[in-house]
C-alpha positions, -999 to 999 in steps of 0.1 A, spaced: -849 523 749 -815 519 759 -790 505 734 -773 476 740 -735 473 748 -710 451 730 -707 427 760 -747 427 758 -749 413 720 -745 375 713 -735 371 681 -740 339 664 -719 330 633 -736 334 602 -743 306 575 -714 313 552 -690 316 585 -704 278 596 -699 266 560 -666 274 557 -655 260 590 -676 229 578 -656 229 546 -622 232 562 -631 203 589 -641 184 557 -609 186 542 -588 186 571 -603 150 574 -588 140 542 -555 149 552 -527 122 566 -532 111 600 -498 130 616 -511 162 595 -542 155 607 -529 153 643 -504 183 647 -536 205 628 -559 193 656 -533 199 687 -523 232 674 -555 249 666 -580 229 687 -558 223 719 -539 254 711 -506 236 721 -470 256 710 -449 235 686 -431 224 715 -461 210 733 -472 193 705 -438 177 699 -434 163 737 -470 145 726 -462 134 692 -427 124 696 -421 143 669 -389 172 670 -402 203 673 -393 215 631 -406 182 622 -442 192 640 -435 229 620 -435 211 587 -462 192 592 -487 216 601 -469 242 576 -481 210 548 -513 211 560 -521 242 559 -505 249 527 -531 215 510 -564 233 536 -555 266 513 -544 248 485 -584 228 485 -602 255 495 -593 277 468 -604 246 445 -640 246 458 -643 286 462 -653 287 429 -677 256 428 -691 275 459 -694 307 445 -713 287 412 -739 276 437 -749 304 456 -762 325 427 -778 296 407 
């Protein structure tokens, strides 16, 4: 038996992994549409500031605030349900 190299493994993302992802999509739902819409182009497109302004309209600092705001609330309500989370799994 050989053993298998890293390019060999497919790793799928484990349960706590997809329920965190699951809880950030939830929340990033909740946040104002043009958060909403810089968070999406920057980490789903993976568009630069600049990109993401040309699209939005938006100046490039503007679009840096934004998604600065909705990262700072993703963190901020995350942190809030970590606990809840944590309450659940060992119950």
């Amino acid at each position: 038996m050989t053993p298998l190299g890293d390019t060999e493994i497919a790793v799928a993302p484990d349960l706590d992994e997809r329920r965190t992802v699951s809880q950030i999509l939830q929340v990033v739902d909740t946040l104002p549409k043009n958060q909403r819409e810089v968070i999406y182009l920057k980490f789903q497109s993976d568009l630069s500031y600049k990109e993401i302004s040309e699209v939005t309209k938006l100046s490039v600092s503007n679009v840096g605030f934004l998604i600065h705001s909705a990262v700072r609330a993703i963190r901020k309500q995350m942190l809030l349900e970590a606990p809840q989370a944590t309450t659940r799994r060992t119950q």
